[in-house]
N, C-alpha and C positions, 0 to 999 in steps of 0.2 A: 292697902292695895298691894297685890303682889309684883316683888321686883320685875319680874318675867312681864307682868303686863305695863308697866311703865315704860320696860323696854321697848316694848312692841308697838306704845303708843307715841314714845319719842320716834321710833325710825321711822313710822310713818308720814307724821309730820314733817320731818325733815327729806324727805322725798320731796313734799311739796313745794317748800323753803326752799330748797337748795338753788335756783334760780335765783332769788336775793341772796348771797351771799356774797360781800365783800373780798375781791383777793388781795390774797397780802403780796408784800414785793418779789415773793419768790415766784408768785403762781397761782399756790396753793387757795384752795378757801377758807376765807377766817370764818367763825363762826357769829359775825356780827353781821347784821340785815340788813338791806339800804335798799329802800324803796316799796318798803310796804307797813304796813302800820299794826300795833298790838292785834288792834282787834278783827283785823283780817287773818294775822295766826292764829287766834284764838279760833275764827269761825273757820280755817283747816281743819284745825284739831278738832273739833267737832263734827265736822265731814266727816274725817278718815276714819276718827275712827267709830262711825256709825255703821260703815260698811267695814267693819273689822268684829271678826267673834269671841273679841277679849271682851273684858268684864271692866272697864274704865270709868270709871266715878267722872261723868262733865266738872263736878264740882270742884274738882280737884287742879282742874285748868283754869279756874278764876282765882286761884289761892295770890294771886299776883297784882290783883286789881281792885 
């Protein structure tokens, strides 16, 4: 898979995510999740990027499970 499209399939994702995201003491958003489960990102990431005209192997997002 090309870096470009992995790119394009993390930022989407995390479009979504970024509402669960943990802030750290300063503020900021950590990148750890709190309040939603694996396989609810999983089935974002499957959303997003269905309505997206990258070329994303699904496969590639269960490499974890």
């Amino acid at each position: 898979m090309a870096e470009a499209d992995l790119a394009a399939a993390e930022r989407c994702v995390l479009e979504q995510v970024s509402a669960y995201k943990i802030r750290g003491p300063s503020g900021y958003r950590l990148e750890w999740l709190k309040g939603i489960r694996p396989e609810q990102v999983i089935q974002i990431a499957r959303e997003r990027i269905a309505l997206k005209p990258h070329h994303v192997q699904l496969a590639d997002l269960n490499h974890g499970q």
